[in-house]
FIGU-229020 format. One record per atom (N, C-alpha, C): z, x negated, y. Coordinates in steps of 0.001 Angstrom, whole numbers, plus 500000, padded with zeros to 6 digits. Layout:
<rs>
ZXY;...
</rs>
This chain:
<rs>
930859287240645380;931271288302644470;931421287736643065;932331288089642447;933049287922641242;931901288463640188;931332287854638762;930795288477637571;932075288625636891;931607289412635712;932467289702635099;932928288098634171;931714287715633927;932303286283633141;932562285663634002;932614285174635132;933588284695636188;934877284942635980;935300286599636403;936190287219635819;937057286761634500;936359286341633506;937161286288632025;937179284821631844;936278283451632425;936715282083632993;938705282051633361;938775282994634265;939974282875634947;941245284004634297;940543284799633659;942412285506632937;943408285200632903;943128283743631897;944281283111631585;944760282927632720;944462282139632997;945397281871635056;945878282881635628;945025284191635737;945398285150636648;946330285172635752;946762285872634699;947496286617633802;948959285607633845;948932284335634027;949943283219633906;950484283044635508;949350283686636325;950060283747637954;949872282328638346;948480281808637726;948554280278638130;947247280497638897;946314281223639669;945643281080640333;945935280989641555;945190280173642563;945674280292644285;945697281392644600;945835281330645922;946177283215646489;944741283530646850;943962282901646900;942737283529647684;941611283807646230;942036283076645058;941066283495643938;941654284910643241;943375284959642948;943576285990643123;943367287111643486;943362287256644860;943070288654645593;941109288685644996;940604287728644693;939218288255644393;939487288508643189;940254288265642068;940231288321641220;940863289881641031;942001290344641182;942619291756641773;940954292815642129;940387292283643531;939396292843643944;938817293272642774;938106292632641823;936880292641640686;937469293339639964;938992293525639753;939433294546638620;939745296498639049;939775295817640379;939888297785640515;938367298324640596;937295297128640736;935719297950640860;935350298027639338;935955296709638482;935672296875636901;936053297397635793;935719298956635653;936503299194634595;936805298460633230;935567297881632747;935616296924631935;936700295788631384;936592295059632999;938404294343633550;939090294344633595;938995295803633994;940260295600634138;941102296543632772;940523296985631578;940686297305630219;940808295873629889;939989295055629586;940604293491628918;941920293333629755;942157293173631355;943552293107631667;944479293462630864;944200294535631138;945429295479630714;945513295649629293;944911295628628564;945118294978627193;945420293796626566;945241293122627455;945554291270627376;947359291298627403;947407291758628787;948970291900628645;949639292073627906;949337293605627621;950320294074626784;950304293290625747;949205293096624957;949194291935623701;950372291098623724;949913290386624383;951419289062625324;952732289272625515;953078290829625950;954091291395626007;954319291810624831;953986292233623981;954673292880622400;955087291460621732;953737290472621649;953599289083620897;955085288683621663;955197287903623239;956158287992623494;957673287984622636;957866289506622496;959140289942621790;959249290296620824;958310289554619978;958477289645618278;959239288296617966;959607288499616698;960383287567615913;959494286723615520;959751285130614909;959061284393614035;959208284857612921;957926284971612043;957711285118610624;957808284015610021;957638283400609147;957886282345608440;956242282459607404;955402281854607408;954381281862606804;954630281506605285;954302282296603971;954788281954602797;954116280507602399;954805279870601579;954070278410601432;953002278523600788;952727279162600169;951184279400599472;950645279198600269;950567280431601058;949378280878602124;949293279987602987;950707279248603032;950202277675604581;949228277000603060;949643276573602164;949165275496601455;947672275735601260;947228277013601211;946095277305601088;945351277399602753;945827277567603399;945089277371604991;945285276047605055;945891274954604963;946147273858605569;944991273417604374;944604273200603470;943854273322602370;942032273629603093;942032274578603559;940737275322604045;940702274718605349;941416274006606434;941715273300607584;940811272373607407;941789271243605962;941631269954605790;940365269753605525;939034270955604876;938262271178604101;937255271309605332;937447272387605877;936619272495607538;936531271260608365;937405270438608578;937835269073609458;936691268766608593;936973268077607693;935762267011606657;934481266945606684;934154268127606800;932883268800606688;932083268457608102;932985268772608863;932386268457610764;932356266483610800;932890266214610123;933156264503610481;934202264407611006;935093265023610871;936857264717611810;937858263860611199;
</rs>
């Protein structure tokens, strides 16, 4: 039997249709007993599906210069 963090290990796959057929159907199984599951499912998707069919934004250069900035700053700090 499937946990739920078992369950959320494998999303990505299920959700990408890259699991075998037999982790699948357990995976299917665990979501019609989990309401929980199968709400992250089904919210996962759709996410994917809107993200999906949006346009690229173009990030203003500030705001990259200042994240790439706070990146370079985080990296350093760890030893990277």
């Amino acid at each position: 039997m499937l946990t739920c963090k078992d369950f959320l290990k494998e999303l990505s796959d299920y959700l990408d249709e890259a699991t075998d057929r037999e982790l699948r159907a357990k995976l299917e199984q665990h979501i019609t007993e989990c309401p929980n599951c199968w709400v992250i499912t089904d919210t996962t998707r759709k996410t994917i599906k809107i993200y999906k069919g949006m346009e690229p934004y173009p990030i203003p250069s500030d705001v990259e210069s200042r994240l790439m900035r706070a990146l370079e700053k985080k990296m350093a700090a760890k030893g990277h």
